[in-house]
Steps between C-alpha positions, in 0.01 A plus 500: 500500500845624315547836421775739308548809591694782298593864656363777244739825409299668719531317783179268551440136411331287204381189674450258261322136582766267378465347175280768357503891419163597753706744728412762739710835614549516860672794618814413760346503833188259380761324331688447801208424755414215211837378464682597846813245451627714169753772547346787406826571295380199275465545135361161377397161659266245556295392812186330564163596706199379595244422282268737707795782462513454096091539461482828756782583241393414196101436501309172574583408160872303615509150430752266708698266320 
């Protein structure tokens, strides 16, 4: 499933499931156990994960495309 991810002021991300504004806030170390490929100096990007990664994220509620 695609994702986009943006780095807030304070220093957390707003994952977002592509195509949509659902996001959740995951502070930098869940961030980077989720997304372990990113440089943690990233600001803004886009990646995908599993399905099973996106509903622990965001609730059963995700539908694949």
């Amino acid at each position: 499933m695609q994702i986009r991810y943006v780095r807030t002021v304070v220093g957390w991300f707003n994952v977002y499931i592509s195509g949509t504004e659902q996001f959740v806030n995951l502070d930098p170390e869940e961030f980077a156990a989720l997304l372990p490929q990113v440089s943690r100096r990233a600001f803004a990007g886009c990646a995908e994960i599993s399905v099973k990664a996106a509903q622990e994220l965001f609730g059963q509620e995700v539908r694949t495309a």
